[in-house]
DRENLOPA-568029 format. One record per residue (C-alpha): x, y, z; residue number from 1. Coordinates in steps of 0.001 Angstrom, whole numbers, plus 500000, padded with zeros to 6 digits. Layout:
REC      c1      c2      c3    i
REC       X       Y       Z  NUM
...
! end
This chain:
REC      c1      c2      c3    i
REC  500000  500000  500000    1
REC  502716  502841  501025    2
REC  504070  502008  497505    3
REC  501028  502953  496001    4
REC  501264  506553  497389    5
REC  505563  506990  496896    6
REC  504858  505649  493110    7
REC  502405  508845  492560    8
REC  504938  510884  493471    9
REC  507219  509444  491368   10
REC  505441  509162  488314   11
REC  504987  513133  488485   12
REC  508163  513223  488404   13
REC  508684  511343  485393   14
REC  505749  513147  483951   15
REC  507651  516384  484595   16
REC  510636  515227  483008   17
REC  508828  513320  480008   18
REC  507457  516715  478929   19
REC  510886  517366  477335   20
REC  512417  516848  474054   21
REC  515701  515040  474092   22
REC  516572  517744  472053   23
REC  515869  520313  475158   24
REC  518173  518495  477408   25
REC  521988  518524  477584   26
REC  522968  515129  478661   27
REC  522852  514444  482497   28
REC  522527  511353  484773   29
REC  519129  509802  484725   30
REC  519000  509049  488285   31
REC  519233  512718  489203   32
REC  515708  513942  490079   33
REC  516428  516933  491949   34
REC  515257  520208  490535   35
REC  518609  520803  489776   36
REC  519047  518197  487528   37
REC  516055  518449  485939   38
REC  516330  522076  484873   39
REC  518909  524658  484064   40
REC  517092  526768  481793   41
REC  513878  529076  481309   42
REC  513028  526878  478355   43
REC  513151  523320  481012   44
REC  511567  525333  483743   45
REC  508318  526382  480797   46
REC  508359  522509  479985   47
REC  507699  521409  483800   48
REC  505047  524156  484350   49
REC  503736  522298  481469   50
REC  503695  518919  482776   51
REC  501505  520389  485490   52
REC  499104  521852  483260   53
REC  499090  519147  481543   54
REC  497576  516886  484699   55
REC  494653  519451  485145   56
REC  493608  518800  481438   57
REC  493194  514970  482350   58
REC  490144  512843  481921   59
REC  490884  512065  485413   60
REC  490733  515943  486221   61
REC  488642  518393  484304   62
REC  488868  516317  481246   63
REC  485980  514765  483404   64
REC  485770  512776  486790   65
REC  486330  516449  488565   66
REC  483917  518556  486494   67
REC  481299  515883  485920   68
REC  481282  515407  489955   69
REC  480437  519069  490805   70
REC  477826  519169  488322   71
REC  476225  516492  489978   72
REC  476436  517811  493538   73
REC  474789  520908  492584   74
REC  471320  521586  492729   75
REC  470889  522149  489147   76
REC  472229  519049  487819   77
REC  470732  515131  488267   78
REC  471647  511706  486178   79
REC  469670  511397  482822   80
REC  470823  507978  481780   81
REC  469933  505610  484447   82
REC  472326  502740  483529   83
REC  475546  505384  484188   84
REC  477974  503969  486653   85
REC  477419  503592  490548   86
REC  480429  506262  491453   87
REC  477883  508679  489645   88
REC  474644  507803  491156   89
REC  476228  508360  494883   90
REC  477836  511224  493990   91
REC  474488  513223  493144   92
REC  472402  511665  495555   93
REC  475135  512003  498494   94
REC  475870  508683  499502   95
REC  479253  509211  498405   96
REC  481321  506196  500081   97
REC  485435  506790  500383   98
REC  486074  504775  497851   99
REC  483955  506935  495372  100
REC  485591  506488  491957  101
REC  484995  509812  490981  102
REC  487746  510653  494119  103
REC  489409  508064  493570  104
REC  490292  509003  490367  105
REC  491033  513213  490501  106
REC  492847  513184  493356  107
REC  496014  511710  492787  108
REC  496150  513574  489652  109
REC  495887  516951  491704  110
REC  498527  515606  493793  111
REC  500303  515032  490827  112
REC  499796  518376  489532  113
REC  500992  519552  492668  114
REC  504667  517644  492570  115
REC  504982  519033  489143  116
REC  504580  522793  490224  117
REC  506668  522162  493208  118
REC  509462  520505  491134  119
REC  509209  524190  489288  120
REC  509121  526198  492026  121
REC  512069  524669  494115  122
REC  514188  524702  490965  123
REC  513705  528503  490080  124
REC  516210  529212  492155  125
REC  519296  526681  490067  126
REC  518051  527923  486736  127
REC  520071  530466  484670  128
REC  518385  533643  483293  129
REC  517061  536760  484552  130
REC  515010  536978  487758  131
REC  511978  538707  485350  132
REC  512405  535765  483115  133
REC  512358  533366  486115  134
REC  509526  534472  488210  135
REC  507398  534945  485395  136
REC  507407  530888  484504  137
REC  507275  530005  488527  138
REC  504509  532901  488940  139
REC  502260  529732  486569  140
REC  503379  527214  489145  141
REC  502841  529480  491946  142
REC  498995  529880  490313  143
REC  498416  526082  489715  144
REC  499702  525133  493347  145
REC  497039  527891  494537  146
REC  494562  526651  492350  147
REC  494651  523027  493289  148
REC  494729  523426  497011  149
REC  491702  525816  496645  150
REC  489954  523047  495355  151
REC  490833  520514  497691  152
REC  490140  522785  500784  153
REC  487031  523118  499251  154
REC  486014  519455  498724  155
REC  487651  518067  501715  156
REC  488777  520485  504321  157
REC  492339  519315  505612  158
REC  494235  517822  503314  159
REC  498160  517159  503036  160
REC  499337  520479  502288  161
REC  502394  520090  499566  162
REC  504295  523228  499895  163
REC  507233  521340  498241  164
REC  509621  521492  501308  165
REC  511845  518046  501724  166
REC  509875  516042  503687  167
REC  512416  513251  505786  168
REC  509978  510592  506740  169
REC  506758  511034  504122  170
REC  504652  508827  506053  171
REC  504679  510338  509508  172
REC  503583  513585  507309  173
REC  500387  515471  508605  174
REC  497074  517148  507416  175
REC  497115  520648  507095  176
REC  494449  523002  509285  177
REC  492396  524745  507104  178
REC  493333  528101  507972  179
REC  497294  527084  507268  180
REC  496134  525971  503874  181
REC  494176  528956  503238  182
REC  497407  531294  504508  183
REC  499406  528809  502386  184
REC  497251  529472  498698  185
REC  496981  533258  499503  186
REC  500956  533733  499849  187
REC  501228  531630  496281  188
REC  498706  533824  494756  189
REC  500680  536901  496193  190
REC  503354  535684  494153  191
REC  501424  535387  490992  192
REC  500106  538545  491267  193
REC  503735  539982  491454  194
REC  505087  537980  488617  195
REC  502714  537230  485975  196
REC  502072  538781  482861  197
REC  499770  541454  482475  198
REC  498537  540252  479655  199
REC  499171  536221  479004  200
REC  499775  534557  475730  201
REC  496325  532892  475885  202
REC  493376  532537  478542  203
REC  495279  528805  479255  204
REC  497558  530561  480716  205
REC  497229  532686  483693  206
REC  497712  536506  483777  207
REC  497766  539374  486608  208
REC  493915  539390  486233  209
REC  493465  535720  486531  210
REC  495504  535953  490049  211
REC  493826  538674  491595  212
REC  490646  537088  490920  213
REC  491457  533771  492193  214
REC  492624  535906  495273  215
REC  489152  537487  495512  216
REC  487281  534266  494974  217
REC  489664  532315  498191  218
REC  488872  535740  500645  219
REC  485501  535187  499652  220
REC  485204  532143  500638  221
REC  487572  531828  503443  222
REC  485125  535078  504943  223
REC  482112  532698  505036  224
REC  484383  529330  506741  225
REC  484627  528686  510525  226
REC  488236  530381  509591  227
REC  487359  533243  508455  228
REC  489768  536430  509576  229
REC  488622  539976  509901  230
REC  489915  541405  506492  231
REC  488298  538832  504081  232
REC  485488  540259  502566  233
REC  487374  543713  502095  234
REC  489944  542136  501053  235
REC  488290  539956  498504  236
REC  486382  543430  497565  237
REC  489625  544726  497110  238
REC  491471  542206  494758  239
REC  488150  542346  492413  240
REC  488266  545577  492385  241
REC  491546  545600  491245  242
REC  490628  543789  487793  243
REC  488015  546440  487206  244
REC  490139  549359  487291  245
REC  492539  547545  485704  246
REC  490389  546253  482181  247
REC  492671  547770  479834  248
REC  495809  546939  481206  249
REC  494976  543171  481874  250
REC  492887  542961  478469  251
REC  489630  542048  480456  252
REC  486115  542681  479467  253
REC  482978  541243  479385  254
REC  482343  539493  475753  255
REC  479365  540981  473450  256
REC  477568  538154  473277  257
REC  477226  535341  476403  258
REC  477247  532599  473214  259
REC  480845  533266  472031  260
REC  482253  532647  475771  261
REC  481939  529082  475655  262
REC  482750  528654  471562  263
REC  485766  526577  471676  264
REC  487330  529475  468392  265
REC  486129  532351  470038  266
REC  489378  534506  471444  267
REC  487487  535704  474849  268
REC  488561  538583  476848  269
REC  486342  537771  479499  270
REC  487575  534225  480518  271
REC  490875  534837  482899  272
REC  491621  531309  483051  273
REC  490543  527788  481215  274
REC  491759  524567  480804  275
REC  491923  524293  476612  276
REC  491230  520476  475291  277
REC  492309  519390  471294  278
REC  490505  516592  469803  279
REC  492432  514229  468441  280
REC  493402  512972  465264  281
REC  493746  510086  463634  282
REC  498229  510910  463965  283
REC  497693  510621  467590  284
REC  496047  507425  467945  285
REC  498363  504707  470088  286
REC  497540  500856  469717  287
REC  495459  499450  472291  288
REC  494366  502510  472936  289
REC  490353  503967  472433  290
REC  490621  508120  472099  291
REC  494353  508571  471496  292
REC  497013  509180  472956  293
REC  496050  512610  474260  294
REC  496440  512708  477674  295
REC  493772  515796  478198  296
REC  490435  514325  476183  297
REC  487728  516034  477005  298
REC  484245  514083  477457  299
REC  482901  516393  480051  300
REC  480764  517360  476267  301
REC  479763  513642  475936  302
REC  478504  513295  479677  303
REC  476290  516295  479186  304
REC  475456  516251  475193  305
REC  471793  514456  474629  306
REC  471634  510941  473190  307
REC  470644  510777  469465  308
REC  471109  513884  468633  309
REC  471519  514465  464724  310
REC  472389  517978  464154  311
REC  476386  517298  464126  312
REC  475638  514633  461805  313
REC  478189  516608  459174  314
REC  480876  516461  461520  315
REC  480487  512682  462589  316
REC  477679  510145  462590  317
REC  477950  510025  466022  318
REC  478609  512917  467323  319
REC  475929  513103  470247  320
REC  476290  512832  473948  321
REC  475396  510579  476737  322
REC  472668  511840  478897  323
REC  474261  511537  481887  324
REC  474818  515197  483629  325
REC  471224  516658  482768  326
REC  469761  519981  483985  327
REC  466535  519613  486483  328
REC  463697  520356  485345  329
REC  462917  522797  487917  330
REC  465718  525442  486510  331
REC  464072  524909  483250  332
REC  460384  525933  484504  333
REC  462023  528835  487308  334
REC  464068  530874  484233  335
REC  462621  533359  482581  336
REC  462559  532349  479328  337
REC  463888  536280  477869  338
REC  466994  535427  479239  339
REC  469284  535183  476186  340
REC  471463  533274  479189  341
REC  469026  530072  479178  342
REC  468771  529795  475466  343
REC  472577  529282  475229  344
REC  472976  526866  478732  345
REC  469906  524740  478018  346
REC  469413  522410  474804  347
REC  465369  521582  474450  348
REC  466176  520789  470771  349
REC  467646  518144  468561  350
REC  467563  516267  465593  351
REC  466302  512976  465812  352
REC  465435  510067  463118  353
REC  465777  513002  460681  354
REC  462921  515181  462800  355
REC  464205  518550  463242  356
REC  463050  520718  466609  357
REC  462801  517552  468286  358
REC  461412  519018  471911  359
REC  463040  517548  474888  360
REC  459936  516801  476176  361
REC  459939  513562  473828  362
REC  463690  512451  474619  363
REC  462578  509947  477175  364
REC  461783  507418  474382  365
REC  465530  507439  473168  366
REC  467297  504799  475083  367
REC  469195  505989  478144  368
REC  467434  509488  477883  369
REC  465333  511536  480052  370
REC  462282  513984  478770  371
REC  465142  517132  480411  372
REC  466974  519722  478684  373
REC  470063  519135  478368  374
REC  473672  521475  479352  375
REC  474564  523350  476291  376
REC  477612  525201  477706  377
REC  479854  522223  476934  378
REC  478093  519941  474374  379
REC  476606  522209  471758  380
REC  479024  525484  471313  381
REC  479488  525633  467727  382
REC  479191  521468  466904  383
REC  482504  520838  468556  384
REC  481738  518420  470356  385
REC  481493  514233  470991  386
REC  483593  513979  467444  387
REC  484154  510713  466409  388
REC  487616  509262  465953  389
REC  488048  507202  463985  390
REC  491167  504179  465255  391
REC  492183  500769  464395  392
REC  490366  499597  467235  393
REC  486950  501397  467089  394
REC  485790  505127  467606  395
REC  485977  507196  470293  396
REC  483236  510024  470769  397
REC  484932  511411  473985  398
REC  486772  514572  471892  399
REC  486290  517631  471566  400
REC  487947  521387  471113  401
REC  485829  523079  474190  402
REC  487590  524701  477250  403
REC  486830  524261  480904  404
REC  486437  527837  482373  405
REC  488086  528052  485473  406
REC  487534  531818  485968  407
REC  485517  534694  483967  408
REC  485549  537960  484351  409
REC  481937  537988  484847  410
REC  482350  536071  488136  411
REC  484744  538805  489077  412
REC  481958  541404  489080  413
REC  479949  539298  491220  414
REC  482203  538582  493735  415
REC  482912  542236  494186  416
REC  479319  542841  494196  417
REC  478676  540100  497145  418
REC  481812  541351  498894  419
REC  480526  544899  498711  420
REC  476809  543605  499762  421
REC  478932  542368  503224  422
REC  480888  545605  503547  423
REC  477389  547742  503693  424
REC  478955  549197  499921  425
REC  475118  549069  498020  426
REC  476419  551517  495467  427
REC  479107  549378  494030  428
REC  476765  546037  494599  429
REC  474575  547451  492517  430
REC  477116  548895  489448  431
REC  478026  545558  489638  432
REC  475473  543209  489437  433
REC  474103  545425  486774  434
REC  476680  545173  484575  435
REC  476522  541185  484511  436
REC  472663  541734  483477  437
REC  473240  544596  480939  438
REC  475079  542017  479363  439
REC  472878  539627  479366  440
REC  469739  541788  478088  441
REC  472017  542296  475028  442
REC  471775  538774  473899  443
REC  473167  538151  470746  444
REC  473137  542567  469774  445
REC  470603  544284  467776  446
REC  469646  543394  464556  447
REC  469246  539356  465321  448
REC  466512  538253  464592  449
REC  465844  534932  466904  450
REC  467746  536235  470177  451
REC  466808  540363  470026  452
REC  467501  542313  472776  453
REC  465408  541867  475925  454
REC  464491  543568  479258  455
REC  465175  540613  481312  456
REC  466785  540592  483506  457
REC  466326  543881  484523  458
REC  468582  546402  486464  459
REC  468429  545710  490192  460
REC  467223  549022  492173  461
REC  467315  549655  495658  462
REC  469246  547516  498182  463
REC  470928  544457  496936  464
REC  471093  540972  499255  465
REC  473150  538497  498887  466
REC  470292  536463  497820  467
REC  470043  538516  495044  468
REC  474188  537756  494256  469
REC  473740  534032  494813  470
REC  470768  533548  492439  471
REC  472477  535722  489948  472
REC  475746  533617  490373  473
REC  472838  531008  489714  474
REC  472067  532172  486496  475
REC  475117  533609  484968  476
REC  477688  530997  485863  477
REC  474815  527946  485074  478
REC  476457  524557  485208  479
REC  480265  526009  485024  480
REC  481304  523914  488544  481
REC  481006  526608  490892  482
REC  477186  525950  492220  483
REC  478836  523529  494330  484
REC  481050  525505  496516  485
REC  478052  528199  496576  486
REC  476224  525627  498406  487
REC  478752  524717  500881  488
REC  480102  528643  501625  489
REC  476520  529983  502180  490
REC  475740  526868  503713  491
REC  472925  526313  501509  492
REC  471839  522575  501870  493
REC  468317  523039  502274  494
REC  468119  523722  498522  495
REC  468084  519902  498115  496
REC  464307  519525  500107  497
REC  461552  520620  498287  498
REC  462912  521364  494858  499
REC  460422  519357  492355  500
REC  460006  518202  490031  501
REC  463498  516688  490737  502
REC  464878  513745  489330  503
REC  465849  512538  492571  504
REC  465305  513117  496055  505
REC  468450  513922  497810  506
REC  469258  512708  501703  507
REC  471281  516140  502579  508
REC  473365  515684  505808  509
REC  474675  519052  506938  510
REC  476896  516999  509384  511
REC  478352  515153  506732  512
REC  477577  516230  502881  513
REC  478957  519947  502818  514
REC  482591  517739  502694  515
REC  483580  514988  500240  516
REC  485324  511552  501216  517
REC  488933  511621  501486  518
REC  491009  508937  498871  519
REC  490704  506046  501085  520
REC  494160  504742  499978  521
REC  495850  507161  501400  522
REC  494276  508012  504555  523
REC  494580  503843  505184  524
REC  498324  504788  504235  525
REC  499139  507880  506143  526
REC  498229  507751  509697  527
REC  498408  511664  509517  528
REC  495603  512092  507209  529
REC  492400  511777  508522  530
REC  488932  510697  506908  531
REC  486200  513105  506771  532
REC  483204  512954  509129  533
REC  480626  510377  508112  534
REC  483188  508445  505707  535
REC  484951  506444  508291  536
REC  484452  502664  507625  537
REC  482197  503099  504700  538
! end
């Protein structure tokens, strides 16, 4: 068993070092794997930033098992196809066990992601080039180490904390608190901040703006924990508020038209961050394998594209989904149907048996559908999605050239705007929120004929609540994998009673559901990591 966790850490190593061309390297021993060893120049020190990046594009990560999991834990999201696997089912209905496969499976590759940054960060230091050069490659590490902790504070509260210090006995090593992991992603993110590019090559990579936002987002939610310090919600006002003065410096705006976000061609200045997925080709397929050799597939389009659907026919003849992350039915009925924002996060139509406009209502009688509209965000964008690949050994339908958005700048605004709601600041709460729906009344711009303009939703007046930020966080960031940790920051677990027509009925245990189960192979490894409340034994 204790090989099982030292193996993980040494296959991100290898990772880190794979992601080189011999070419790249001078010739050095093999066998020497300190940071060192493995890089001496800016150009090595890019390539292991890279191998981290590289581990959040995963099936195992957002490729997937990550995103399709907080989908499901929302409120807005159930199962459509009721054959999917187990791991699923538990997930959404939360009787999560430890050995959840969805867990199971991200985890060690965030850990993994984590070994790769640190290998980049401890080697900064050893590498020759100019300090600007330097810190602005470790400034992406810095980020990614942030990013992944925030999520794993998020799911699971203490965790093993990998600040990339030598550790002399690795398994007497011990869970973090939550407030030293919180202090811990806020110093990396100070870092970032310092040393990134104002304005990055592409939204894959993080810039100035993505930082201070991700800053904003962890004060945000650190000032609604049983941690939370005096200075958070200013302080998360304050970091949000620095990417809004700051739009033309950091290249930041909110897109035209809420469509062209999520199209996987469209060059957005409003995303700060996304994880960027390439199909593959027929060049790329391996032997033995199903989907290539691409590392970072993408099927989070599959999961939540609608079975049977025609309309991509051109593309592939099979390029339709799975059924198996579908909207309720209930966010269908609540949203007002002038919102140009539902018409581009819900699917109601497809082509089926050569019927165009074929209404959800009737998708039950495909097999392994439900009568639900289906997400859009991911599977319909412009047609990129579930294409077929064709291999020597079958087809795959799990590619696809979308993006997972980490961070937009839209979610920016609102975080200022609930920050400034706290701080008693109604005048920027509502210049904020406002903006988000401006934007959204402009649907796809004058002059279109299907998706005109519209009033809704309209311009908030008066005082704004933070119910009025969280259902507007509802709306605007629909089924983008941040409902989730809504739910647990505000506390919200009595959305889960009384929501029907719901495709389930959901057992919420606010002793035990607001955290996820721990990988049971390591906490049966390391006696200093310790299983969540309510997992123990399962």
């Amino acid at each position: 068993m204790k090989r099982t966790y030292l193996n993980s850490i040494l296959f991100a190593l290898i990772m880190v070092f794979s992601t080189m061309s011999c070419e790249d390297l001078e010739e050095r021993p093999v066998g020497t794997l300190s940071p060192e060893g493995l890089f001496v120049s800016v150009k090595e020190l890019k390539a292991g930033v890279n191998g981290a990046y590289g581990q959040l594009a995963r099936e195992e990560f957002h490729g997937r098992k990550l995103t399709l999991a907080l989908l499901l834990r929302s409120d807005m999201v159930g199962i459509g196809d009721p054959s999917t696997p187990t791991r699923r089912h538990a997930c959404d209905l939360m009787q999560m066990e430890q050995d959840n496969g969805l867990v199971d499976a991200f985890w060690t590759v965030g850990y993994r992601a984590l070994a790769a940054a640190n290998e980049v960060i401890n080697a900064k230091d050893n590498v020759d080039g100019s300090e600007a050069e330097i810190n602005a490659v470790a400034a992406q590490a810095y980020f990614l180490r942030a990013y992944v902790h925030f999520v794993y504070v998020r799911l699971f509260g203490e965790i093993i904390y990998m600040d990339g210090q030598p550790i002399d006995d690795p398994y007497a090593v011990q869970q973090s608190s939550v407030s030293d992991i919180y202090e811990g992603i806020i110093a990396d993110l100070d870092f970032a901040k310092e040393w990134l590019a104002d304005i990055p090559v592409d939204r894959s990579h993080p810039g100035k703006a993505a930082a201070y936002g991700m800053q904003a987002s962890v004060y945000m939610t650190r000032a609604t924990s049983d941690v939370a310090q005096p200075d958070d919600w200013q302080n998360a006002f304050d970091n949000a508020k620095h990417v809004i003065d700051n739009e033309g410096k950091y290249g930041v705006a909110l897109d035209n038209n809420y469509y062209d976000i999520f199209a996987p061609d469209f060059a957005s200045s409003e995303i700060l961050f996304n994880i960027t997925f390439i199909a593959n080709d027929n060049h790329n397929i391996t032997p033995g394998e199903l989907g290539g050799s691409n590392a970072g597939t993408d099927q989070v389009t599959s999961v939540t594209g609608p079975r049977g659907d025609e309309r991509f026919a051109a593309l592939s003849s099979d390029a339709f989904g799975w059924s198996v992350a579908v909207p309720e039915l209930s966010v269908y009925n609540t949203w007002d149907g002038r919102d140009y924002r539902k018409a581009v996060s819900l699917d109601t139509a497809i082509t089926y048996q050569g019927v165009p406009d074929y209404r959800f209502t009737e998708w039950d009688g495909i097999s392994q559908n439900v009568a639900r509209p289906h997400i859009a965000k991911y599977f319909r964008a412009v047609g990129e999605a579930g294409l077929r690949t064709s291999t020597p050994q079958g087809a795959s339908l799990r590619d696809s050239n979308s993006k997972q958005i980490i961070l937009r700048y839209a979610e920016v605004l609102l975080i200022a705007a609930e920050a400034a709601v706290e701080l008693g600041n109604n005048g920027a709460a509502v210049e904020y929120i406002n903006r988000v729906r401006a934007r959204a009344r402009n649907a796809a711009g004058a002059g279109h004929s299907k998706y005109p303009p519209s009033p809704v939703p309209a311009d908030i007046t008066g005082a704004v609540t933070i119910q009025d930020v969280m259902e507007e966080r509802r709306l605007e960031l629909a089924f983008e994998g941040v409902r989730w940790y809504d739910i647990v920051r505000r506390k919200m677990g009595n959305v889960y009673s009384g929501a029907a027509p719901a495709l389930e009925n959901r057992d919420f245990d606010p002793n035990v559901d607001y955290l996820w189960p721990k990988y049971y192979v390591d906490v049966d490894l390391l006696e200093g990591l310790k299983q969540n409340v309510g997992y123990e034994g399962l």
